[in-house]
ROBASE-145501 format. One line per 2 residues: their letters; for each residue y negated, z, x of C-alpha. Coordinates in steps of 0.001 Angstrom, whole numbers, plus 500000, padded with zeros to 6 digits. Layout:
// ROBASE-145501
A = Y,Z,X ~ ...
END
This chain:
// ROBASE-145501
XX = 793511,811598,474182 ~ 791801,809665,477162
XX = 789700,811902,479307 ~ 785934,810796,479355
XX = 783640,809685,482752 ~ 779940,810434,481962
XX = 777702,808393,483842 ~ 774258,808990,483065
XX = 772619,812254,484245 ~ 775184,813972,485726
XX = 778552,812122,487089 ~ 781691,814448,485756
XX = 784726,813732,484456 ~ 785483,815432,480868
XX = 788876,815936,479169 ~ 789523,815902,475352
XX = 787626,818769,474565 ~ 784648,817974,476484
XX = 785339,820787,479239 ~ 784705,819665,482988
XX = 787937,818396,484655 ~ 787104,819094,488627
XX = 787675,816128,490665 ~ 786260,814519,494128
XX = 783190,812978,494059 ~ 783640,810256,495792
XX = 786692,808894,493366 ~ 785223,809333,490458
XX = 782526,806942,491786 ~ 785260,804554,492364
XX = 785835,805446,488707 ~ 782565,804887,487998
XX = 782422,801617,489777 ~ 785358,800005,488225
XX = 785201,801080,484848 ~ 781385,799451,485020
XX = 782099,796295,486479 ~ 785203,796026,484174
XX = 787326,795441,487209 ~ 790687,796911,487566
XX = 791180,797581,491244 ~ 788857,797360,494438
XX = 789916,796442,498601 ~ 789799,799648,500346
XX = 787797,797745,503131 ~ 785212,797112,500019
XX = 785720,801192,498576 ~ 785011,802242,502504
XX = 782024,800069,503155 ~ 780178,801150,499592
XX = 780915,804780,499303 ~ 780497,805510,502625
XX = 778318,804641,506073 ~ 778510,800590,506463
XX = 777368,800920,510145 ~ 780321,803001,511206
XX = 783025,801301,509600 ~ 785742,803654,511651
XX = 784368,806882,510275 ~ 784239,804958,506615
XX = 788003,804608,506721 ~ 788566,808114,508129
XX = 786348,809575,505336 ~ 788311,807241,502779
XX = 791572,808439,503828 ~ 790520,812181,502945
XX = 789175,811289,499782 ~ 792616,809358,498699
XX = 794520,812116,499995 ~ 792326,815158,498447
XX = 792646,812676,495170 ~ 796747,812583,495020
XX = 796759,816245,495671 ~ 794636,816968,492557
XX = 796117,814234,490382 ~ 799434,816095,490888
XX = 798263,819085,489611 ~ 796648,817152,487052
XX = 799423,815580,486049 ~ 797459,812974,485571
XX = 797338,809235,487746 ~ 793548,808307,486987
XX = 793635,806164,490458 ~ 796647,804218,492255
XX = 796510,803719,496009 ~ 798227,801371,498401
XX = 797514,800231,501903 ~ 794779,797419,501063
XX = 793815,798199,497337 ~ 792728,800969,494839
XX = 793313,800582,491334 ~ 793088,802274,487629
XX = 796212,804474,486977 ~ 798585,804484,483879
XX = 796188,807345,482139 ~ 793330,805641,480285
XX = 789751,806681,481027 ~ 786792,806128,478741
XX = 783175,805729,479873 ~ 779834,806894,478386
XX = 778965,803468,479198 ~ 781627,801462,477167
XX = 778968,800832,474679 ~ 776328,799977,476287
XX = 776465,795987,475927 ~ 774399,793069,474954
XX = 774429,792907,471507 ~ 774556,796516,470526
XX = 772280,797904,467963 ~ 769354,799612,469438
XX = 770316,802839,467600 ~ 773378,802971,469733
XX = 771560,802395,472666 ~ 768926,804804,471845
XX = 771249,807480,471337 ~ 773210,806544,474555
XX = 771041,805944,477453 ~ 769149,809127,476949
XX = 769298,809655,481160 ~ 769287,807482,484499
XX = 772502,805941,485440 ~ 774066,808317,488595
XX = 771093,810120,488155 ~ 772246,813150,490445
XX = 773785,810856,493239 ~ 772680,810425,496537
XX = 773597,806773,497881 ~ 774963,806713,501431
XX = 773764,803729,502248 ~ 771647,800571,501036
XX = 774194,798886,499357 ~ 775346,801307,496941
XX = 771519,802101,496627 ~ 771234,798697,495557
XX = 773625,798519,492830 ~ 772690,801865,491135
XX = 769306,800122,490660 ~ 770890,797088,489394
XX = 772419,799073,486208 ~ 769634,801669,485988
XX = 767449,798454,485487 ~ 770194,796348,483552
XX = 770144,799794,481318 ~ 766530,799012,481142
XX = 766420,795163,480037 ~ 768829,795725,477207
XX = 766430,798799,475951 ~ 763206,796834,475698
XX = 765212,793346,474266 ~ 766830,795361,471456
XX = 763620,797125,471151 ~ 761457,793919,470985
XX = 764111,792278,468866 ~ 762915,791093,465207
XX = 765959,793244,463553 ~ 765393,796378,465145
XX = 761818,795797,464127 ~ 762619,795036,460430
XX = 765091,798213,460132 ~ 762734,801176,458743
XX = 765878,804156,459598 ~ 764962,803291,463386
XX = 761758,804508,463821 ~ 763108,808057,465473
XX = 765215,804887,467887 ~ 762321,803306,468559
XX = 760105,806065,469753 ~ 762647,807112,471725
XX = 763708,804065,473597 ~ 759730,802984,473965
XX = 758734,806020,476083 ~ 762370,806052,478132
XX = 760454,802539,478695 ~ 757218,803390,479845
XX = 758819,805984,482461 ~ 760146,802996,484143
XX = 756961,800470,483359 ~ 753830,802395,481907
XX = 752002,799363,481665 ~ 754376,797743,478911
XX = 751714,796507,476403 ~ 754020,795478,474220
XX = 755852,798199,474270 ~ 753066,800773,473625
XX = 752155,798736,471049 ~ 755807,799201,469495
XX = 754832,803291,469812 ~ 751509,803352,468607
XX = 751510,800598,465727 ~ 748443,798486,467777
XX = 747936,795057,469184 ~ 749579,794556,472419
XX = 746493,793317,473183 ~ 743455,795567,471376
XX = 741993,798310,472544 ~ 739397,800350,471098
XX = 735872,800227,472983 ~ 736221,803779,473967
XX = 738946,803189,475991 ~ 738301,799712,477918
XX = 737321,801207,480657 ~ 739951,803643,481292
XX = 743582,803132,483120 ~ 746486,803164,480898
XX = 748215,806430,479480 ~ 750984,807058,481591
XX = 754447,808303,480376 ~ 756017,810130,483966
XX = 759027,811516,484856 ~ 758581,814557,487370
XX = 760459,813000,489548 ~ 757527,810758,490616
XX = 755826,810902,493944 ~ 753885,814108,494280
XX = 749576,813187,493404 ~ 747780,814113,496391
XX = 744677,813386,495169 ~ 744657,815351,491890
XX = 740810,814763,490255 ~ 741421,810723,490576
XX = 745033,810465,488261 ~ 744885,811922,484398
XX = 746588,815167,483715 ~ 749944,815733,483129
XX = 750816,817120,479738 ~ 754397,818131,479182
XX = 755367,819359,475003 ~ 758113,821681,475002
XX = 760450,821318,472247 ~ 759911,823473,469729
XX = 761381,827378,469324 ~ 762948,827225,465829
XX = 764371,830472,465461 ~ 766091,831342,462097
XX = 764117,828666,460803 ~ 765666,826792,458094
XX = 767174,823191,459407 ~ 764735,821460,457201
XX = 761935,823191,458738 ~ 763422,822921,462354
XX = 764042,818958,461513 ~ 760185,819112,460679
XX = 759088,820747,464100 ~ 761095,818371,466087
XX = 759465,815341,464145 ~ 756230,816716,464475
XX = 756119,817024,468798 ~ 757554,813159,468123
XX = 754874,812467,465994 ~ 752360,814154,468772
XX = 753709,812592,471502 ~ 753082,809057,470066
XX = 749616,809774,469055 ~ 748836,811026,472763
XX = 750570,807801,474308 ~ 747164,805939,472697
XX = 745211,807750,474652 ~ 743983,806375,477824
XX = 743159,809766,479861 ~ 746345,811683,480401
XX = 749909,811089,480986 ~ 752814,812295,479303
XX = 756046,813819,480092 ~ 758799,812006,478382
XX = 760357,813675,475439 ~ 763987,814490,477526
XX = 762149,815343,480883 ~ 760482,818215,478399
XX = 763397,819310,476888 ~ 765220,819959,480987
XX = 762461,821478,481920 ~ 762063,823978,478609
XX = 765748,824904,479664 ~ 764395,826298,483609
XX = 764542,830085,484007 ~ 761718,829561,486305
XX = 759285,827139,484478 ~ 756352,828012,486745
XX = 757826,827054,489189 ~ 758877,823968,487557
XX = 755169,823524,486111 ~ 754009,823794,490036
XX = 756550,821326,491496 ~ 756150,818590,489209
XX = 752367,819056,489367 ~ 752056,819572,485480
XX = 748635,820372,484364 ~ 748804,821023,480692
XX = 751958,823015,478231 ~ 752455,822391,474531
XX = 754431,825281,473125 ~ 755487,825472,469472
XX = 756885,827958,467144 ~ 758074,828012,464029
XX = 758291,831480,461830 ~ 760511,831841,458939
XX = 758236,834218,456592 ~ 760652,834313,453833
XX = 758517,832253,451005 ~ 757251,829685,453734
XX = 757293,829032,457325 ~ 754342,829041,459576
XX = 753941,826810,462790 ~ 751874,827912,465985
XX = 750458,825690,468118 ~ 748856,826556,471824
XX = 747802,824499,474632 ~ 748230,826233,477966
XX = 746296,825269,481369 ~ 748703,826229,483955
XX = 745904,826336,487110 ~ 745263,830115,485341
XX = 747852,830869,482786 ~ 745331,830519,479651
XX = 745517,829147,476578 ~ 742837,826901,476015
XX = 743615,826046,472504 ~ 745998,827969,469867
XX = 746058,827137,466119 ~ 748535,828695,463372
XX = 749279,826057,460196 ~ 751088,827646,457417
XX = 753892,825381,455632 ~ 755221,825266,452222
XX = 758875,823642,451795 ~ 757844,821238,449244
XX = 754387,820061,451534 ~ 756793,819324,454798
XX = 756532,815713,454426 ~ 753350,815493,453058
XX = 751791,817789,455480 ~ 753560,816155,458855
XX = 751233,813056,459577 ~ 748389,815741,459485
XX = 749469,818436,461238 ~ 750418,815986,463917
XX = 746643,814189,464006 ~ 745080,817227,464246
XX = 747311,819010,466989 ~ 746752,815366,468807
XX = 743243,815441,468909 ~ 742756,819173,469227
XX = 745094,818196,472869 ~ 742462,815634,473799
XX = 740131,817178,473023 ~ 740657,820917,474219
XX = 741512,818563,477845 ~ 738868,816406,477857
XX = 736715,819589,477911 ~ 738747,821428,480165
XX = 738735,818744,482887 ~ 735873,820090,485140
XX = 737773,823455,485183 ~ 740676,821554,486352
XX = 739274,819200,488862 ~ 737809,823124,490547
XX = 741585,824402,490747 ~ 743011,821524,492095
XX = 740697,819989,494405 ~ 742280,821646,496952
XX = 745866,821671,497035 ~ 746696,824247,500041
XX = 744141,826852,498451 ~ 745804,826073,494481
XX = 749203,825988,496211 ~ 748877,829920,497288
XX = 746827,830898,494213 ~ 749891,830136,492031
XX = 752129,832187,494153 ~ 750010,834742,493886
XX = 749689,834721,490399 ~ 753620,834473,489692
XX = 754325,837497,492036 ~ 751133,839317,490120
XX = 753704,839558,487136 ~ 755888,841993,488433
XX = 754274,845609,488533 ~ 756005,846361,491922
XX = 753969,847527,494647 ~ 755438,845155,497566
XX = 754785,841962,495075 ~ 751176,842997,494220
XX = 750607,843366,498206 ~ 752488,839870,498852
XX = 750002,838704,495862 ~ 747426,839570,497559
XX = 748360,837982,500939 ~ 748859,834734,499238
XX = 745187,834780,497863 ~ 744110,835180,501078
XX = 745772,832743,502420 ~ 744250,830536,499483
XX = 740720,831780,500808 ~ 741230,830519,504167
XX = 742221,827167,502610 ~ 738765,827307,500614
XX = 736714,830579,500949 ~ 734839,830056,497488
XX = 737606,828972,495529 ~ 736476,831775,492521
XX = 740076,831898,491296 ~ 741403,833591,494278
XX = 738894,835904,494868 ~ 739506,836872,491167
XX = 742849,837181,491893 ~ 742067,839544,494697
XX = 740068,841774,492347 ~ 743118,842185,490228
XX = 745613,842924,493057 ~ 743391,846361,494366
XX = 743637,847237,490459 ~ 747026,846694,489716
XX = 747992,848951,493765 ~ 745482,851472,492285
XX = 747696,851814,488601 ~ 750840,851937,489931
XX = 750251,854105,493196 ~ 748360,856780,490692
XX = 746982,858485,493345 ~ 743113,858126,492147
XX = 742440,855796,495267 ~ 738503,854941,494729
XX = 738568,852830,497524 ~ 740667,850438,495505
XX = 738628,850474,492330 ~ 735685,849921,494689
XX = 737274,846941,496462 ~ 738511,845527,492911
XX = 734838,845582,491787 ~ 733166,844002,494711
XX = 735727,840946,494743 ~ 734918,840984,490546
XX = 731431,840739,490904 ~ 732268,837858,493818
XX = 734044,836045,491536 ~ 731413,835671,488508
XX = 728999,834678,491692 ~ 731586,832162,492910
XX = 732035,830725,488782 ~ 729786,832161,486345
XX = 732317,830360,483901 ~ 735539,831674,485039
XX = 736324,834621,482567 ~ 738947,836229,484933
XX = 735571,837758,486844 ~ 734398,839181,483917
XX = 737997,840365,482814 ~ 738403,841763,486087
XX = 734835,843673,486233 ~ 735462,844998,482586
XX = 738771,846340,483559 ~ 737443,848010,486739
XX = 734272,849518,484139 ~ 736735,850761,482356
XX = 739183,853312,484543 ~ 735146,854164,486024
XX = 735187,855367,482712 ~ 731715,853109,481737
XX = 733247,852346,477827 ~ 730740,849854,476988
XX = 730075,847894,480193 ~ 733529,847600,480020
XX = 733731,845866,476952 ~ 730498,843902,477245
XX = 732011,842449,480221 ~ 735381,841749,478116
XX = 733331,840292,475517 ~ 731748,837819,477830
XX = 735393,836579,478616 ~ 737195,836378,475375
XX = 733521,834242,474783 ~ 734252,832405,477593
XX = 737938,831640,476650 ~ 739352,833162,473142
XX = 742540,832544,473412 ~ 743042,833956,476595
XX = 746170,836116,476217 ~ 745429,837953,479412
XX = 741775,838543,478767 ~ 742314,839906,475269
XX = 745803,842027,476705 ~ 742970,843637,479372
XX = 740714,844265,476394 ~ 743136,845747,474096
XX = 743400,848261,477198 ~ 740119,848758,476805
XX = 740177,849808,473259 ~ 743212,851865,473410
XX = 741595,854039,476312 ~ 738422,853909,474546
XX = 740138,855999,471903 ~ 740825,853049,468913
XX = 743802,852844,469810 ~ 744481,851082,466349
XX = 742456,848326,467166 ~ 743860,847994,470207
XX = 747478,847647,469241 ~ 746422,844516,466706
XX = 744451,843165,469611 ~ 747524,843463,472302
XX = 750130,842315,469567 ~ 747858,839283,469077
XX = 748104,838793,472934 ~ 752018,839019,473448
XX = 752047,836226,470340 ~ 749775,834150,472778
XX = 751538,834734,475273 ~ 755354,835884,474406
XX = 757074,836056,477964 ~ 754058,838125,479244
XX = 753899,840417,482214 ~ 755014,843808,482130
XX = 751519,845401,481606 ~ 751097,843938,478033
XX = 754000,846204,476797 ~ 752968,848925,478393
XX = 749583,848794,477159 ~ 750807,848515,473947
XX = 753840,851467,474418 ~ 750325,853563,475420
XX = 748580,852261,472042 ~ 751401,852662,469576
XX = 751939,856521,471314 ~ 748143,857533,470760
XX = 749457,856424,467300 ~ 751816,858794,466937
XX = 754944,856030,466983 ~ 756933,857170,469920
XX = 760032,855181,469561 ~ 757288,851810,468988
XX = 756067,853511,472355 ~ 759662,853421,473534
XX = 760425,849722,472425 ~ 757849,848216,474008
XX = 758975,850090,477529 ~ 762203,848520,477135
XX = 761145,845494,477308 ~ 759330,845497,480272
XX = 761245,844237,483192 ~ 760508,846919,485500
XX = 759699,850348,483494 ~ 759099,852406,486526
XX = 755415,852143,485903 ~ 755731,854183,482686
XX = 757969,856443,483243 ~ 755701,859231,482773
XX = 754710,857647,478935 ~ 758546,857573,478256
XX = 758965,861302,479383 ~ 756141,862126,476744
XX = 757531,859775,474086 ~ 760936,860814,474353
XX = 759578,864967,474692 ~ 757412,864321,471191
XX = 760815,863043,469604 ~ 761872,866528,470698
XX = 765026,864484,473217 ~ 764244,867120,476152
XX = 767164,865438,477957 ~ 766194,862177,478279
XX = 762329,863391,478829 ~ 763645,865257,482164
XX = 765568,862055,483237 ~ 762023,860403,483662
XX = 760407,863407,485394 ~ 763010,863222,487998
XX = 762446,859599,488465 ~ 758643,860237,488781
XX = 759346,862458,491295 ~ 761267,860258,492826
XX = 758781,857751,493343 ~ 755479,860109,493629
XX = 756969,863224,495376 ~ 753207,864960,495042
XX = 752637,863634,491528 ~ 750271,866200,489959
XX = 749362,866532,486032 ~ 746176,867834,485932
XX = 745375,865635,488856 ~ 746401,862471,486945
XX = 744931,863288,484104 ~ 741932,863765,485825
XX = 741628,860356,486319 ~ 742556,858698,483044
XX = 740065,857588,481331 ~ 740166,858205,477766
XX = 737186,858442,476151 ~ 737898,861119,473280
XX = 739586,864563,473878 ~ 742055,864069,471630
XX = 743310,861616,473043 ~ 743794,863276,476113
XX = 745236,866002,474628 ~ 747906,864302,472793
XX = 748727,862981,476235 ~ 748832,866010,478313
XX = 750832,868286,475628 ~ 753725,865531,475606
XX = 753771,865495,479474 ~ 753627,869024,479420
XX = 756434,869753,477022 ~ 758433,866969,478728
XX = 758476,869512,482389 ~ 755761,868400,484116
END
């Protein structure tokens, strides 16, 4: 079988069974080049001037000849002859390559082309010089042309098993031209022409690619909004085939809108595959997150919807729609209308808020490295934190979210150094109270003032202060995580379990501190190895090491208890019980007993 060039996104050369055959660049983009043109050899002078620096025609050559000789060396362990060389010429060898491009023609069906040019032509490459620049454009916007004719053309319009083709290849269109009325009116079933009287006076919905220019100027362009694919889980395929349908369904009903631009549909689905997506989310200046879910529950499958702001890691809209396997269909068209406008809306709403964070790009640029290294519970990142909301605050000293983000970084050093420090719980009050003074309507002030209530041991200023910011923001996963702590420490530790479990759904890659608030919740229970599960799966456990000495003691494993009072130690050579215990604040003796007899019987 012929081996296989792929062309768009990525340039590698594949053999039969799709594995990566390793092979220099710079011939297989005198593959590339051939195979596209449909020519069967090139002039060297021509390969040298193209693929390499055109003002330095000596180094060309020289650069040429190391290619063509690194090239035979790998063909012959290939054995393989992709390229022939001679002293003037470079041609196709005797072994036959195909192209992911071969079908891409005039005259093929738009299906075809749908499912083909999914990705930019060379995407990855960097031209060397102007001319090769040139040409790369040429196809990416040849690739283009044929797109919107067999888009535009009256078949593809008559044939109803294209509408999936169609809404793919009209927003791969609007990335390159968002101001394709007729196009948009392909998408969302209107006039080219009509426009509703809401939206005259706003500029065009844009459909981006994050590899745009960087805004500099945030308030005067509309919000990105990127929709992840959806997580399907064990789902049935029917059910997955309904998710995916749906976000398709969403995405079209946004690209009406006037106010916000999307991420296209394949941009969304890279970017769901980044280990880091906040740092993603920050580099292509992405405002707004779609996540999806879909839960197989046995007799039916529920879907959950949330809308995340990224400026503070909240979810400003979350909504749960159960489905039945027979309603699918039925059910799609609404689910997607109301998920559409509860996006627009939710936005629309949360616009001021944004316009605050972003204003000022140096000071939002630090904030959101301090909130990523906030995740980790480790003493050097909560310090670095804290630097880089300074540093924010020198940018713009009233930017609230920084100051709030201050408040949390003297809490978090006074948790995990457990050393009672009340100059820390003082300074994490003072920049809480600056905070709600800086943004009455921020709830991470209140959050942070309720928190700090709390470990003063103050039970229900704490939790009027919580209250205030789940008001303020409901679905707030880190707001109702911080008042789940509350409740557990408060002594219901029931209620707090539901109420932390409903904040790791909100939120299910959360920081470390959710699952150990709810390892602290589910031991007050009396469910030690829950206790232990939820340790395990924070990333760094050394935080609660003393709560896995007293889950694994009240389990009666005395061995493994001991391996976590060493490792206290360890850490906190003058860790004291009764001093500790001093100084956490449960509200009922009980509960404090429960507590110290399992750290007692684990050797502390």
């Amino acid at each position: 079988m012929s081996a296989r060039l792929q062309t768009l996104g990525h340039l590698r050369l594949l053999d039969e069974g799709g594995r990566d055959i390793a092979f220099p660049e710079k011939a297989l983009l005198i593959l590339c080049y051939l195979l596209t043109r449909g020519m069967s050899d090139m002039p060297r002078a021509d390969a040298a001037s193209l693929f390499w620096d055109d003002a330095n025609s000596a180094a060309a050559f020289a650069n040429l000849r190391q290619t063509v000789s690194r090239t035979q060396k790998r063909q012959r362990e290939l054995d393989r002859t992709y390229l022939t060389f001679t002293d003037t010429t470079i041609a196709l060898g005797q072994d036959a390559i195909e192209s992911d491009i071969d079908a891409v023609r005039d005259g093929a069906g738009l299906s075809v082309l749908a499912a083909t040019l999914t990705d930019d032509f060379l995407k990855h490459v960097k031209p060397g010089n102007r001319a090769f620049s040139s040409w790369i454009a040429l196809q990416r916007a040849a690739h283009m042309a044929l797109l919107r004719s067999a888009l535009l053309g009256n078949d593809a319009q008559r044939v109803d098993g294209t509408r999936q083709a169609r809404a793919a290849v009209a927003l791969r269109l609007l990335e390159s031209n968002p101001d394709d009325e007729e196009v948009r009116a392909v998408l969302t079933g209107r006039s080219a022409t009509s426009a509703s009287s809401l939206m005259l006076f706003q500029p065009p919905a844009r459909v981006l690619t994050p590899q745009e220019a960087d805004i500099t100027l945030p308030r005067q362009n509309p919000p990105r909004v990127v929709l992840l694919p959806p997580v399907t889980t064990l789902a049935a395929r029917a059910a997955a085939r309904f998710s995916e349908a749906l976000i398709e369904d969403v995405t079209i009903g946004l690209c009406a809108l006037r106010s916000i631009s999307i991420i296209a549909p394949h941009t969304a689905a890279q970017i769901s595959l980044q280990a880091d997506r906040a740092a993603t989310y920050e580099r292509h200046k992405i405002s707004y997150i779609l996540e999806t879910r879909l839960r197989d529950e046995g007799d039916h499958h529920t879907l959950f919807a949330q809308l995340i702001f990224f400026g503070s890691d909240e979810v400003i809209w979350a909504e749960r729609f159960p489905l039945s396997a027979e309603g699918l269909a039925r059910s799609r068209q609404m689910i997607a209308h109301q998920i559409s406008g509860a996006i627009a809306t939710e936005i629309e709403r949360n616009e001021l808020v944004r316009g605050d964070y972003e204003r000022d790009a140096d000071a939002y640029r630090s904030f959101l490295v301090g909130q990523s290294q906030l995740k980790n519970l480790d003493l050097r990142d909560i310090r670095r934190a804290r630097k880089s909301f300074r540093e924010a605050l020198q940018a713009n000293n009233a930017f609230a979210p920084a100051i709030g983000g201050l408040a949390r970084s003297y809490f978090l050093e006074w948790l995990v150094t457990a050393r009672g420090d009340e100059d820390l719980l003082r300074q994490a009050e003072r920049h809480a109270e600056e905070t709600i003074r800086a943004d009455e309507r921020l709830p991470s002030g209140y959050r942070e003032l309720g928190v700090v209530k709390l470990y003063a041991r103050q039970f229900d200023e704490s939790a009027a202060y919580l209250d205030r910011a789940e008001a303020l923001s409901p679905h707030y996963a880190n707001v109702i995580a911080s008042y789940a702590d509350t409740l557990v420490q408060a002594s219901r530790p029931d209620v707090g379990l539901k109420k932390i479990e409903h904040a790791i759904e909100l939120n299910p890659l959360p920081p470390d501190e959710y699952f150990w608030t709810a390892a602290g919740a589910s031991y007050s229970l009396g469910l030690y190895q829950q206790a232990l599960d939820y340790i395990a799966r924070m990333k760094d456990r050394t935080p609660a090491d003393r709560l896995a000495a007293a889950s694994w003691s009240m389990l009666g494993d005395m061995k493994k208890a001991r391996q976590f009072i060493r490792r206290t130690y360890d850490i906190h050579p003058n860790f004291d019980l009764d001093s500790w215990m001093a100084i956490v604040p449960f509200k009922e003796e009980w509960q404090r007993r429960h507590y110290y007899d399992g750290l007692k019987k684990a050797g502390f």
